[in-house]
SEPA-835726 format. One record per residue: x, y, z of N, C-alpha, C, CB in turn; residue number from 1. Coordinates in pm, 1 decimal, padded with zeros to 6 digits, always signed. Glycine has a CB too. Example, Ala and Ser with C-alpha at 12.3 -4.5 7.8 and 13.67 -1.06 7.14 Angstrom:
SEPA-835726
[[+01319.0,-00569.0,+00780.0],[+01230.0,-00450.0,+00780.0],[+01320.0,-00330.0,+00780.0],[+01130.8,-00447.3,+00904.6],1]
[[+01285.0,-00225.0,+00708.0],[+01367.0,-00106.0,+00714.0],[+01290.0,+00003.0,+00787.0],[+01408.4,-00059.8,+00572.5],2]
end
This chain:
SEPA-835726
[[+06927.1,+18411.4,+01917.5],[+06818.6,+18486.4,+01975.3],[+06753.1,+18568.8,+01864.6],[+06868.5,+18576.5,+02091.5],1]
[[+06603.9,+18553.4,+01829.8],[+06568.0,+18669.5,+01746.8],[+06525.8,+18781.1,+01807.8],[+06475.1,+18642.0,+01661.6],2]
[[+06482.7,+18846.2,+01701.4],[+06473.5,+19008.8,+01714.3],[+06339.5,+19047.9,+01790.5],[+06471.5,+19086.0,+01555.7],3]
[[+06406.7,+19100.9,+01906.4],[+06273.8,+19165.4,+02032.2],[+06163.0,+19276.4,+01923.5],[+06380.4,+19307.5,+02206.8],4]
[[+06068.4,+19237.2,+01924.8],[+05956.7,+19310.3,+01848.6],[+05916.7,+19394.9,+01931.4],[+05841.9,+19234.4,+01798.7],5]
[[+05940.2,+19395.0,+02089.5],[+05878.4,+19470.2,+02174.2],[+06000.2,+19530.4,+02248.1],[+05774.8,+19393.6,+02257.3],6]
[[+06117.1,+19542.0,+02247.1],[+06209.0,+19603.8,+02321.9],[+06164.7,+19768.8,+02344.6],[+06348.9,+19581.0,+02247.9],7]
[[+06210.4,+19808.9,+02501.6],[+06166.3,+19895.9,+02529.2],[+06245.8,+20048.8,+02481.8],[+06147.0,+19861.9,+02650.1],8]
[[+06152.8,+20125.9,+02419.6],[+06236.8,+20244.7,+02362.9],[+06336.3,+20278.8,+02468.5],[+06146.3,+20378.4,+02325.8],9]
[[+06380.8,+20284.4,+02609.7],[+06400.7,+20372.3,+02719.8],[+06477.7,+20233.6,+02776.4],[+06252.4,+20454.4,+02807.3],10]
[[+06616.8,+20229.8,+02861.9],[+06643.0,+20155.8,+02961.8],[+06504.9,+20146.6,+03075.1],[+06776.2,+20216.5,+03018.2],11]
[[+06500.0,+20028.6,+03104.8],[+06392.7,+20009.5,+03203.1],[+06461.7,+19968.7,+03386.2],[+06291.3,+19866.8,+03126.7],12]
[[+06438.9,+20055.9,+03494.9],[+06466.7,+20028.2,+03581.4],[+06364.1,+20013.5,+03673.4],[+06545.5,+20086.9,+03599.8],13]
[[+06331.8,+19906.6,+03749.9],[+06240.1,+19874.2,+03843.9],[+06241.7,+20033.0,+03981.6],[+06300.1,+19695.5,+03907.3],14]
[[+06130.4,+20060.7,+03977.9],[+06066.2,+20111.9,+04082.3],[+06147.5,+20105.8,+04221.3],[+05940.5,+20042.9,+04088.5],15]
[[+06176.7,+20222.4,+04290.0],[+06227.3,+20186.6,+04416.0],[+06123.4,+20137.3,+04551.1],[+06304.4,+20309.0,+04450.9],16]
[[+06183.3,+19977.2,+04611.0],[+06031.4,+19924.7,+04687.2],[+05944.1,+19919.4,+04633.6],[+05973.7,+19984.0,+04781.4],17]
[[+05971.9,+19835.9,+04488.4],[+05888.0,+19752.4,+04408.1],[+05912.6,+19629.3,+04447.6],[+05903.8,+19763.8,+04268.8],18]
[[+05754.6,+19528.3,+04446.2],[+05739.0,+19410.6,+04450.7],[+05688.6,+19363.7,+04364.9],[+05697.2,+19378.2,+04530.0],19]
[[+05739.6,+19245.0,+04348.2],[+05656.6,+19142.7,+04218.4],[+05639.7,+19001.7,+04259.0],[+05749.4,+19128.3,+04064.5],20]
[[+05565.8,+18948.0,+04230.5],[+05505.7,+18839.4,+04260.9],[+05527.7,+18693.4,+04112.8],[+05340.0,+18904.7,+04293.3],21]
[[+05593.7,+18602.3,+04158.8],[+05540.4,+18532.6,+04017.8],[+05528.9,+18370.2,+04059.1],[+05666.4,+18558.5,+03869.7],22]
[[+05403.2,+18372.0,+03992.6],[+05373.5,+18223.7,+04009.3],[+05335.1,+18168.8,+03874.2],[+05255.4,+18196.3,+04115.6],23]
[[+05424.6,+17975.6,+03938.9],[+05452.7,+17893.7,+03781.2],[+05422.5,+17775.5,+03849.4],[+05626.1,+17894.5,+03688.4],24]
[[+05381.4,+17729.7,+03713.9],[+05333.1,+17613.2,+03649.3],[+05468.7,+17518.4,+03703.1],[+05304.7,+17634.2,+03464.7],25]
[[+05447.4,+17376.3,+03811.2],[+05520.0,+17310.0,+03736.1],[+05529.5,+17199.0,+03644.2],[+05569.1,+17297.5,+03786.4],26]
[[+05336.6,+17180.4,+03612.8],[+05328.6,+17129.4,+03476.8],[+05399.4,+17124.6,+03375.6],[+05259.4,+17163.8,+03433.0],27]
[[+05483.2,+17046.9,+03278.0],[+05562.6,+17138.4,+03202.7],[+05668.4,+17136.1,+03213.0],[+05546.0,+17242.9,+03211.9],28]
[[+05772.1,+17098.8,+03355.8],[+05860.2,+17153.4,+03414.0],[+05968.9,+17189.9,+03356.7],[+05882.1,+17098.4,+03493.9],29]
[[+06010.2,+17136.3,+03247.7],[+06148.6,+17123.3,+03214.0],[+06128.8,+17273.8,+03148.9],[+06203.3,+16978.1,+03110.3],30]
[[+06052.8,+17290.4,+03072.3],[+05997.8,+17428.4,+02969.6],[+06001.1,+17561.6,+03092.6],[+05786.1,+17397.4,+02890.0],31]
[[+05933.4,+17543.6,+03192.7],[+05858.2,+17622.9,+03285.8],[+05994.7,+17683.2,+03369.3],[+05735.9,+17524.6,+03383.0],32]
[[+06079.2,+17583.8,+03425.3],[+06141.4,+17612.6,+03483.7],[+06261.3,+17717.0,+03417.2],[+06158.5,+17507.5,+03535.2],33]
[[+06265.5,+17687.6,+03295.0],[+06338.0,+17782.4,+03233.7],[+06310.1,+17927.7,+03220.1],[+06349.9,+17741.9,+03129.5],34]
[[+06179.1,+17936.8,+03205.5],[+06061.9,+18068.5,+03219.0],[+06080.1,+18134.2,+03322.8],[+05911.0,+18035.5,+03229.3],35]
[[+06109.7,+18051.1,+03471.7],[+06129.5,+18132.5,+03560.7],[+06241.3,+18156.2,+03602.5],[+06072.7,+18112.9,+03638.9],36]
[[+06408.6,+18105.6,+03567.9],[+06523.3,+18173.7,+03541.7],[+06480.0,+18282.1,+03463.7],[+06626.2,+18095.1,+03479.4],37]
[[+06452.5,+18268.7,+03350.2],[+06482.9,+18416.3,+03310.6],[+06401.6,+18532.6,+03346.0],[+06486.6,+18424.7,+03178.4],38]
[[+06282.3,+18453.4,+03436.8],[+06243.7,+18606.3,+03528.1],[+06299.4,+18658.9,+03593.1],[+06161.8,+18620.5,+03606.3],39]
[[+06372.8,+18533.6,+03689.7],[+06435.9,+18598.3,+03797.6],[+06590.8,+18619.7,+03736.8],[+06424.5,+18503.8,+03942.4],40]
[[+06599.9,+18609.0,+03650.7],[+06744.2,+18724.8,+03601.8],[+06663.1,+18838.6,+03547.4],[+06874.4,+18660.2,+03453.1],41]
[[+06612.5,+18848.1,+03465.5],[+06553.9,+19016.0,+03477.5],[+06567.3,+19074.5,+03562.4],[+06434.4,+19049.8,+03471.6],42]
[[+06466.6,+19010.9,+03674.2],[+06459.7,+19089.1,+03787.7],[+06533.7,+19174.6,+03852.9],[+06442.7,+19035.8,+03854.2],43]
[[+06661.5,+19085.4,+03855.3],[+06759.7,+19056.0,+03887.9],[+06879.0,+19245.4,+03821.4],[+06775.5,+18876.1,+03813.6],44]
[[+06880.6,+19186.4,+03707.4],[+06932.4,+19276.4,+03653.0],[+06853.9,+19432.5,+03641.4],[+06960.8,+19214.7,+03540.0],45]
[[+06741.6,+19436.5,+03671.6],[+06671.0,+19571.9,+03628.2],[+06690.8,+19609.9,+03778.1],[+06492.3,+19571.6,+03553.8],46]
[[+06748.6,+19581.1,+03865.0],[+06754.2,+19632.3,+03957.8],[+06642.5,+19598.9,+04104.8],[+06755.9,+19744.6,+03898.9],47]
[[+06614.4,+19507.4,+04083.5],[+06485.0,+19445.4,+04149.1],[+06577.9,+19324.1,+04257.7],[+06354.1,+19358.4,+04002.7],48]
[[+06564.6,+19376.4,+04398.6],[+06636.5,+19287.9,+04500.7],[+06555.7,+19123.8,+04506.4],[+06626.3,+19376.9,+04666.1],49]
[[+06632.0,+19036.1,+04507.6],[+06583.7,+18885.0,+04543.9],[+06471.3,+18940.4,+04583.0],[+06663.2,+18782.0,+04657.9],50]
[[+06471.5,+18955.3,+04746.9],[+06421.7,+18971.6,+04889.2],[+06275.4,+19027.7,+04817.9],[+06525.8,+19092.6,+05011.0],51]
[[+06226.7,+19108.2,+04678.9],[+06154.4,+19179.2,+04671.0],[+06079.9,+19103.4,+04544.8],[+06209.2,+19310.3,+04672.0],52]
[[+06080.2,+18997.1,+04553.0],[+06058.6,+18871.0,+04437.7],[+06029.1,+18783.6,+04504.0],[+06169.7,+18818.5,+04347.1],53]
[[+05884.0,+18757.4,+04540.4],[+05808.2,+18606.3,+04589.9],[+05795.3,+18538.3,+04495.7],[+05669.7,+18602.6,+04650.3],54]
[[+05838.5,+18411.9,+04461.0],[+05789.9,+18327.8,+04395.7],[+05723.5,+18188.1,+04426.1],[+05866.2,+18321.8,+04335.2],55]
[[+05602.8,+18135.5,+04390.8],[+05511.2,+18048.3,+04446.9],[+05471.4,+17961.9,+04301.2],[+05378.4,+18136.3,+04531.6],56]
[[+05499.8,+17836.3,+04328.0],[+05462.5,+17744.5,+04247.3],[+05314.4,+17646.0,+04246.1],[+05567.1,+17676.2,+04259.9],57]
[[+05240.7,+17629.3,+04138.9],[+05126.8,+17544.8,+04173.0],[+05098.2,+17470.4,+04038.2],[+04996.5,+17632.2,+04230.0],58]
[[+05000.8,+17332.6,+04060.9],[+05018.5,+17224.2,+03992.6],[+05035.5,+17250.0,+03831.1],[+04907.2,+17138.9,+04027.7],59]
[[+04951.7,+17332.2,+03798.5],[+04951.0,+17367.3,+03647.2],[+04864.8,+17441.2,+03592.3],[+04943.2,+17271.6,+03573.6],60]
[[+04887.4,+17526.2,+03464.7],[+04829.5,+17610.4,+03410.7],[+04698.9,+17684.0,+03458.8],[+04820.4,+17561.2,+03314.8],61]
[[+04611.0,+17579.4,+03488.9],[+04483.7,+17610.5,+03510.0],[+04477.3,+17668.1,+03632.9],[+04399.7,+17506.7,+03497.1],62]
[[+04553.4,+17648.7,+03725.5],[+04541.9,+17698.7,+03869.5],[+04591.7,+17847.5,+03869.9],[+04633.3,+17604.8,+03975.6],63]
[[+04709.8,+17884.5,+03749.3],[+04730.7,+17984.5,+03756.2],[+04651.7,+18139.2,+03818.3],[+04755.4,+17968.4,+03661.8],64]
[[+04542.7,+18149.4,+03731.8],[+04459.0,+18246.4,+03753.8],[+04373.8,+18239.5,+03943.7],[+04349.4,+18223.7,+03612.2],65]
[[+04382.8,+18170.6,+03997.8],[+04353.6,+18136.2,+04117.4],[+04457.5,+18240.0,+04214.4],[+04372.7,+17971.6,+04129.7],66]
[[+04591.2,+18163.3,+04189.2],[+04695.0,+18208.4,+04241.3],[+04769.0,+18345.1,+04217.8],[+04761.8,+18123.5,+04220.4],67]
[[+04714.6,+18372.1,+04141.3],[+04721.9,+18516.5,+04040.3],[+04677.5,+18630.6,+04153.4],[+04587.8,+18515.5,+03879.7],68]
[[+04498.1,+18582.8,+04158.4],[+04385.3,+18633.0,+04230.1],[+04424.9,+18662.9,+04363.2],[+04273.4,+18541.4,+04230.0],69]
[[+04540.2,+18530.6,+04484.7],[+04542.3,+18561.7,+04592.7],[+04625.6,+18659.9,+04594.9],[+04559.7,+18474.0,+04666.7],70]
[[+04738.2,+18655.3,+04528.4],[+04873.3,+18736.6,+04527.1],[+04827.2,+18892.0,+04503.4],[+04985.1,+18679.8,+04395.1],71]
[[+04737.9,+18920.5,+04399.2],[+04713.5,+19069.4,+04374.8],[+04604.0,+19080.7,+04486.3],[+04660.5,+19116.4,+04207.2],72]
[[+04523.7,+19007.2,+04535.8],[+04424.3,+19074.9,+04648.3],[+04514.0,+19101.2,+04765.9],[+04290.2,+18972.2,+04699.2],73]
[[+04665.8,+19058.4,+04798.8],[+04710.1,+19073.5,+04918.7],[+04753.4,+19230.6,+04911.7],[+04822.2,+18965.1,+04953.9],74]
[[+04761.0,+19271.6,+04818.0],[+04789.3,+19423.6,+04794.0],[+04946.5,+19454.0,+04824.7],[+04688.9,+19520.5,+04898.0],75]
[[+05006.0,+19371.9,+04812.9],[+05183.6,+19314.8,+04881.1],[+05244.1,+19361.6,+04751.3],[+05227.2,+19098.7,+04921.4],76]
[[+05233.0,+19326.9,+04613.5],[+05305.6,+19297.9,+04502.1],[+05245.4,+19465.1,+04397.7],[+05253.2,+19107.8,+04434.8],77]
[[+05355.1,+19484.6,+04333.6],[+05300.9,+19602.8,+04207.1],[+05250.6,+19521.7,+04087.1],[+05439.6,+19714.6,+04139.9],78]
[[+05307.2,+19406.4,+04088.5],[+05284.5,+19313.5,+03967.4],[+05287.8,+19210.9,+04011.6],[+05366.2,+19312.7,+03859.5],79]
[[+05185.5,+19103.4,+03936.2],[+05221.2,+18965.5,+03963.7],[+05287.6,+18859.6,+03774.9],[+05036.8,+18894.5,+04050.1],80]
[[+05344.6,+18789.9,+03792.3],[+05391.1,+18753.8,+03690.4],[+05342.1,+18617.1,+03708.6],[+05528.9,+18783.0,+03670.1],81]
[[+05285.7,+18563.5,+03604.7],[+05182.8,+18385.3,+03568.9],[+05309.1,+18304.6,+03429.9],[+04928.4,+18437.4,+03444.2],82]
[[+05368.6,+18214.4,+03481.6],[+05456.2,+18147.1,+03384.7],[+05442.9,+17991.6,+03396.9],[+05605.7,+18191.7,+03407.5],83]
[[+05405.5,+17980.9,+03270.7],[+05339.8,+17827.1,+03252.1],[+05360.5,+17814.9,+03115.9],[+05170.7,+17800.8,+03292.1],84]
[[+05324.7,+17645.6,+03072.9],[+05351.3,+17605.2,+02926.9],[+05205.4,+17507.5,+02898.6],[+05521.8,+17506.5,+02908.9],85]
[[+05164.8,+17547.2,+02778.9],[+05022.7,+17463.1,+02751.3],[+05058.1,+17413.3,+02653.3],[+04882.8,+17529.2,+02729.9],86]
[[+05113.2,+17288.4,+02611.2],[+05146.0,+17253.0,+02503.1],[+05058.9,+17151.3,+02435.2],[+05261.8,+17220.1,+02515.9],87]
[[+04978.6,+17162.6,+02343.8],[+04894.4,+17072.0,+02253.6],[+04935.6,+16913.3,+02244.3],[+04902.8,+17132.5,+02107.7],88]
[[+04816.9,+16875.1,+02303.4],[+04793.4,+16699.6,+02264.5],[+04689.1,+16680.7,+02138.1],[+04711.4,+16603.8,+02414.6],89]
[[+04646.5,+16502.3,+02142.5],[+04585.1,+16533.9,+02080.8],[+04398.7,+16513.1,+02134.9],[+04648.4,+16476.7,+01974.7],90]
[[+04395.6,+16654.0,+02234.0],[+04280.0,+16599.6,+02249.0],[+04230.9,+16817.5,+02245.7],[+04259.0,+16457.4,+02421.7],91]
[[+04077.7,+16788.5,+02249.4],[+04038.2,+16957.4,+02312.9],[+04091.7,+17004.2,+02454.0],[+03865.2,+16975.7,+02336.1],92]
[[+04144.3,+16964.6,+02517.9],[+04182.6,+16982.2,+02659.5],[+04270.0,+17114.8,+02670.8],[+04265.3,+16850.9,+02713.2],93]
[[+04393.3,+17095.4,+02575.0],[+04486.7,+17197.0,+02517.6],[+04360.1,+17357.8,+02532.0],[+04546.0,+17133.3,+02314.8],94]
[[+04256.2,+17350.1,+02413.7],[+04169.8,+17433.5,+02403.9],[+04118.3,+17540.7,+02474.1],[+04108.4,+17384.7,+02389.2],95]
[[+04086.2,+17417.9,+02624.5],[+04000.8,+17493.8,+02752.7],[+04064.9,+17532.9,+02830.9],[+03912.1,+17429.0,+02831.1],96]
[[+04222.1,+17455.4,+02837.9],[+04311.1,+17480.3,+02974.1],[+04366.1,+17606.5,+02896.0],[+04443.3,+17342.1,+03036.4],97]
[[+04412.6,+17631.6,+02792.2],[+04494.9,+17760.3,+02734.1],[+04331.4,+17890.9,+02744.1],[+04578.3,+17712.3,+02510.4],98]
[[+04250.9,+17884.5,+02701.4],[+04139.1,+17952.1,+02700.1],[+04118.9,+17999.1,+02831.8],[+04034.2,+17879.2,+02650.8],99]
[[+04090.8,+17901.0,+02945.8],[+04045.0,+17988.8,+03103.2],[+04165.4,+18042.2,+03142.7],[+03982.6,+17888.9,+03247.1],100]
[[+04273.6,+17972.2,+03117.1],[+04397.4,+18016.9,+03155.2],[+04410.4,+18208.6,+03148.9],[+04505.0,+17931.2,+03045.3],101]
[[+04409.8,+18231.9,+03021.7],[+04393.1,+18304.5,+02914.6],[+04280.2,+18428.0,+03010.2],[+04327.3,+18199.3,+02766.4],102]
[[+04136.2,+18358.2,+02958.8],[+04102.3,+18463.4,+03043.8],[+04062.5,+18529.4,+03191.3],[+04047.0,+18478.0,+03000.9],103]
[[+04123.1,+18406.9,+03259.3],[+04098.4,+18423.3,+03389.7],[+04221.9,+18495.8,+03472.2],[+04064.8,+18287.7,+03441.5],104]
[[+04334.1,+18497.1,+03339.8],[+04419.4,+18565.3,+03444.3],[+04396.7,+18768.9,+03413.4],[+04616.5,+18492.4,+03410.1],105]
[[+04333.4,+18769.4,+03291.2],[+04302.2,+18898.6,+03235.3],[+04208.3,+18938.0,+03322.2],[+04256.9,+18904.2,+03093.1],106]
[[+04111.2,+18854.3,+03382.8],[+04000.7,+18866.8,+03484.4],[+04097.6,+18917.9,+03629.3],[+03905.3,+18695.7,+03503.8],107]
[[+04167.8,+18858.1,+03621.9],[+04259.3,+18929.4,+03762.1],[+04339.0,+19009.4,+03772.0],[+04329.4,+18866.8,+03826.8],108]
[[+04362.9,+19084.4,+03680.1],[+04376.2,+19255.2,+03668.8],[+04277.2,+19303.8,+03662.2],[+04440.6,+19318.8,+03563.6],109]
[[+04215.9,+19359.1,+03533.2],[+04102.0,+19348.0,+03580.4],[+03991.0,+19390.8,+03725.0],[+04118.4,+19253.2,+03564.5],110]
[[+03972.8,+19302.3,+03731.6],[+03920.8,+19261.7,+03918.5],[+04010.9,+19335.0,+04014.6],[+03945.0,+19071.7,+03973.5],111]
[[+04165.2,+19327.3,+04001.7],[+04205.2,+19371.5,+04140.4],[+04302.2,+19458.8,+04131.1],[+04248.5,+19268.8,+04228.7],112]
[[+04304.8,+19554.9,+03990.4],[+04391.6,+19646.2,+03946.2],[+04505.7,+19639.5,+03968.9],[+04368.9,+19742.4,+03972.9],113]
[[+04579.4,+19533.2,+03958.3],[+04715.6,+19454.0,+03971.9],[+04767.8,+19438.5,+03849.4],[+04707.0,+19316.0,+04034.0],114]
[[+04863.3,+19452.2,+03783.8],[+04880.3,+19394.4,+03662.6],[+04946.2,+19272.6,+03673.8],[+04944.2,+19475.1,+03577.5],115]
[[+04867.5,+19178.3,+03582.7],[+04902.4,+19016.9,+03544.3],[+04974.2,+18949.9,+03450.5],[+04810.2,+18958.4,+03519.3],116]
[[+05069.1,+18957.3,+03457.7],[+05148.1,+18946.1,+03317.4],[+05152.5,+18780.8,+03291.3],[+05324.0,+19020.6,+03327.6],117]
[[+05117.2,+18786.7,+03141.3],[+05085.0,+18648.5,+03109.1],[+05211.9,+18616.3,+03044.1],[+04951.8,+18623.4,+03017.9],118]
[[+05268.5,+18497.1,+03088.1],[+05370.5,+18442.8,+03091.9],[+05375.2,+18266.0,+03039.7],[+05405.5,+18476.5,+03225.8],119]
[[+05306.7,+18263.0,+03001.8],[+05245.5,+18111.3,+02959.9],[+05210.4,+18087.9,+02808.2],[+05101.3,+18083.2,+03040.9],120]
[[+05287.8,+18016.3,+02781.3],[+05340.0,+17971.2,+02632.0],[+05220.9,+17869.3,+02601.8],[+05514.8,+17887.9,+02625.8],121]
[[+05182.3,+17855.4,+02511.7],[+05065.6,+17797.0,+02451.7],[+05127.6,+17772.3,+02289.1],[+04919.2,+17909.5,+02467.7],122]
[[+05163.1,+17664.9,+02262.0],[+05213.9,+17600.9,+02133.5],[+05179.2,+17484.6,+02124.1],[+05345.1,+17598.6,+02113.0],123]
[[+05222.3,+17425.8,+01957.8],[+05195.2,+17298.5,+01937.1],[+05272.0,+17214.7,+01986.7],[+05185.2,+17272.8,+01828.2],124]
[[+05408.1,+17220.0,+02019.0],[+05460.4,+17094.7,+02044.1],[+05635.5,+17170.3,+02133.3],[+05471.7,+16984.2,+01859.2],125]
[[+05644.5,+17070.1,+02237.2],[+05792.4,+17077.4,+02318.5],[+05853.3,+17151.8,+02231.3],[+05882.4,+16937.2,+02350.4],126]
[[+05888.8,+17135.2,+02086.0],[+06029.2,+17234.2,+02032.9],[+05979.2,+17374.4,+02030.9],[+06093.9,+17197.7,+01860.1],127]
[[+05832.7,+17401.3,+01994.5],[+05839.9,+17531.3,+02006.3],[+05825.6,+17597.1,+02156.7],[+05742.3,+17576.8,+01918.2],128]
[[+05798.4,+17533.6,+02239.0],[+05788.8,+17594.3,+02376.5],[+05952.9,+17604.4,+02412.2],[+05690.0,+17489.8,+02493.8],129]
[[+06006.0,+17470.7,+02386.5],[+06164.9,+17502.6,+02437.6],[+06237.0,+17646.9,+02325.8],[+06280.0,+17317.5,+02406.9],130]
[[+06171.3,+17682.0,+02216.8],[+06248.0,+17755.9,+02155.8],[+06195.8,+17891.5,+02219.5],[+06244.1,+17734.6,+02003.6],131]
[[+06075.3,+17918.3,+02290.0],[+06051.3,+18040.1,+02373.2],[+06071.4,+18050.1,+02495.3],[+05945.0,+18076.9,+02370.1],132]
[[+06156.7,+17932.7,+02546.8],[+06187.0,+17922.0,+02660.9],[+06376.9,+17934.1,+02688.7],[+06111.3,+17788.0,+02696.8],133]
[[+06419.8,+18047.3,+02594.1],[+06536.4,+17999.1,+02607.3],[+06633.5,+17998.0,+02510.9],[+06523.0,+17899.3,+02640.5],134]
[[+06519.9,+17985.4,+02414.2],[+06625.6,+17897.1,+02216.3],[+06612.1,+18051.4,+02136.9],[+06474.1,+17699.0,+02058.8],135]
[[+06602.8,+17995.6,+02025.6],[+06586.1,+18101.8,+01926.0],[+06522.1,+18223.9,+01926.2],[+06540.2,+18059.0,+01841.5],136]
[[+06407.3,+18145.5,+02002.0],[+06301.2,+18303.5,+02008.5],[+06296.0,+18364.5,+02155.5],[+06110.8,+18269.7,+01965.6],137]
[[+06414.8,+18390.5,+02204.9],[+06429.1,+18429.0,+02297.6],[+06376.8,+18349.9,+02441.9],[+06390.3,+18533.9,+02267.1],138]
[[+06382.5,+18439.2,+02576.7],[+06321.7,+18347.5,+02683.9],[+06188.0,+18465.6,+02707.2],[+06445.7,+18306.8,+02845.4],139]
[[+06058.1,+18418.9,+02737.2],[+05982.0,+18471.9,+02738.8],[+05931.8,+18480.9,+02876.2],[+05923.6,+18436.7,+02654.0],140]
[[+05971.9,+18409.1,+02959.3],[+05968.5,+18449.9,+03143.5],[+06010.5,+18573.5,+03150.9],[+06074.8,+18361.0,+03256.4],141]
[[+06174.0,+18602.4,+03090.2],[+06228.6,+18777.2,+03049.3],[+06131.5,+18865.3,+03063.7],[+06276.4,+18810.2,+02891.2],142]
[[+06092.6,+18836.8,+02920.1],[+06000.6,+18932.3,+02884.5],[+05869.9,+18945.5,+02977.2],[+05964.7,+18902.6,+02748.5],143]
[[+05852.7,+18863.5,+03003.8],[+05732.0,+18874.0,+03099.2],[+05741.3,+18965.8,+03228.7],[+05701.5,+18734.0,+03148.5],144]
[[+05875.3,+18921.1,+03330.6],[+05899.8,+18996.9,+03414.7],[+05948.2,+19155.5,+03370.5],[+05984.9,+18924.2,+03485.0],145]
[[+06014.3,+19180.8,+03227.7],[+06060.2,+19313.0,+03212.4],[+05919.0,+19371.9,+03223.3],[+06148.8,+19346.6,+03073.2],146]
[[+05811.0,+19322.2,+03080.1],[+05676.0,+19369.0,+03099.5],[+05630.7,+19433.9,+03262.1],[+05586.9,+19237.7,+03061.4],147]
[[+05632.0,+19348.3,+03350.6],[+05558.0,+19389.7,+03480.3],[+05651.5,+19519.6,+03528.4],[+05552.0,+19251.6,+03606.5],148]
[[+05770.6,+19517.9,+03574.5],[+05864.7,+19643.9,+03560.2],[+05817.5,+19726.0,+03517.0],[+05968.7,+19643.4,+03495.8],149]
[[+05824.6,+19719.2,+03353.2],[+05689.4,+19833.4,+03288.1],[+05606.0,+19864.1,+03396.6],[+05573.8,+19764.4,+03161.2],150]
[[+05507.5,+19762.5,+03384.9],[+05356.3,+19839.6,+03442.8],[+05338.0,+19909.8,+03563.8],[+05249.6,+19745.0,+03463.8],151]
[[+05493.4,+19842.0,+03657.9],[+05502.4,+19894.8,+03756.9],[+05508.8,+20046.9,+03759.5],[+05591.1,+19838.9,+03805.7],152]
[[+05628.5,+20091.5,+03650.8],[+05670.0,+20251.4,+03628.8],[+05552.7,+20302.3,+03590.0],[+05786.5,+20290.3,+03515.7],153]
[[+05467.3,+20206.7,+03512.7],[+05328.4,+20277.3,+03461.4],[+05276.8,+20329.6,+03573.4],[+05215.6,+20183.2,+03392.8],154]
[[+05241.5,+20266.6,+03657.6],[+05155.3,+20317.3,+03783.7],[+05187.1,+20386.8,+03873.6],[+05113.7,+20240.1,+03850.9],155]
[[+05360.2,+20391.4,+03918.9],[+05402.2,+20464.0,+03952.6],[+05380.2,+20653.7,+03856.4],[+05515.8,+20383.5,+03968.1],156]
[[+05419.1,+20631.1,+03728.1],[+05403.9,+20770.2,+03642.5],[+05221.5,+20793.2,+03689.7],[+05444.1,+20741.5,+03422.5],157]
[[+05104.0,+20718.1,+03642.0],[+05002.2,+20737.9,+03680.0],[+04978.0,+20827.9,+03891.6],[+04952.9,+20580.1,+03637.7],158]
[[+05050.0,+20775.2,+03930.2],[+05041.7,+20835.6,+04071.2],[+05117.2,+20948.6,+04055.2],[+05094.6,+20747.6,+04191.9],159]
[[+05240.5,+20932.5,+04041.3],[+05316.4,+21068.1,+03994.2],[+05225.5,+21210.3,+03915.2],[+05432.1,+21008.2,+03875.3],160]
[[+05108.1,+21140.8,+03837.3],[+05093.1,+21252.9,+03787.4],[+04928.3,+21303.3,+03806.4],[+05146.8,+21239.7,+03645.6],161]
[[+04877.8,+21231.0,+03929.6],[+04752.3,+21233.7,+03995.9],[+04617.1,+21142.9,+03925.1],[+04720.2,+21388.3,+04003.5],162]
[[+04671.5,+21075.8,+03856.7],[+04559.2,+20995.9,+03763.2],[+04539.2,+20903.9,+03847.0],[+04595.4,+20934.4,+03614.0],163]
[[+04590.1,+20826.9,+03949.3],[+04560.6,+20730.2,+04053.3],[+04679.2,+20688.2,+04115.7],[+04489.6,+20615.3,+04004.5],164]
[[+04644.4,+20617.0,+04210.0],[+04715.4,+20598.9,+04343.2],[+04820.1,+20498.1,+04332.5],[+04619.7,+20557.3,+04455.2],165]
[[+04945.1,+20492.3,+04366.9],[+05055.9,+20398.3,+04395.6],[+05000.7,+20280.1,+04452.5],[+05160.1,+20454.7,+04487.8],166]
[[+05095.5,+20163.3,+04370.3],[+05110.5,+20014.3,+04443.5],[+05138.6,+20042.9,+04558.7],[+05216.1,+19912.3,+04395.9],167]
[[+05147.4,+19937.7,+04632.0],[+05148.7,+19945.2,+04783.7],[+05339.6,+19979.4,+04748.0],[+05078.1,+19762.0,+04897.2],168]
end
């Protein structure tokens, strides 16, 4: 495993009657599915009940930001988590699907003051996606779900301290 560049100064514990939301790719699957074990062990471990973890699957990458959009407009989730793999062929396709991907899920925070945690690996080729899925460079579903945890406490501290209003 290498070295977390982003580990959090502070133990991180999920929000009490926090929800999170995460939807994946099963484009990909073998890569993807690994992405979302190690969300749902985060989850898991930061103190975050099953029961309080929807997870919803759809065809691939590109749909992500769609599914992103319904989950944070239901106003149900503190976070939604997007885990997918775009791995380069040889055509421009790679380009556009990692690109809208990219900014359409930034468009859905954004838009519905949800935070979207991007969870979707974009590399050249299977070894490096399997090595962020798991291998050397850690699992990055993890990180993705610890991230939302974060943002959750973020918004929670933001309500806590009158700057704006609590997740549902």
């Amino acid at each position: 495993m290498s070295d977390d560049r982003n580990q959090p100064l502070v133990e991180v514990e999920a929000p009490a009657g926090a929800r999170f939301a995460i939807v994946w790719s099963r484009f990909n699957h073998s890569v993807v599915s690994k992405l979302l074990e190690g969300a749902t062990a985060c989850f898991s471990e930061h103190g975050v009940a099953a029961e309080s973890v929807y997870v919803v699957e759809v065809p691939g990458a590109w749909e992500l930001p769609y599914a992103a959009q319904q989950l944070a407009q239901s106003n149900k989730f503190d976070a939604v988590v997007a885990l997918g793999a775009i791995i380069r062929g040889g055509t421009p396709h790679f380009d556009y699907v990692s690109e809208g991907t990219a900014l359409g899920l930034g468009r859905v925070t954004l838009d519905t003051g949800v935070p979207v945690i991007f969870g979707v690996l974009t590399t050249d080729d299977e070894t490096q996606a399997f090595d962020r899925a798991g291998g050397v460079h850690g699992n990055k579903g993890r990180d993705a779900a610890l991230t939302a945890i974060e943002m959750a406490v973020f918004d929670r501290k933001l309500a806590d301290d009158g700057i704006a209003t609590k997740r549902p």
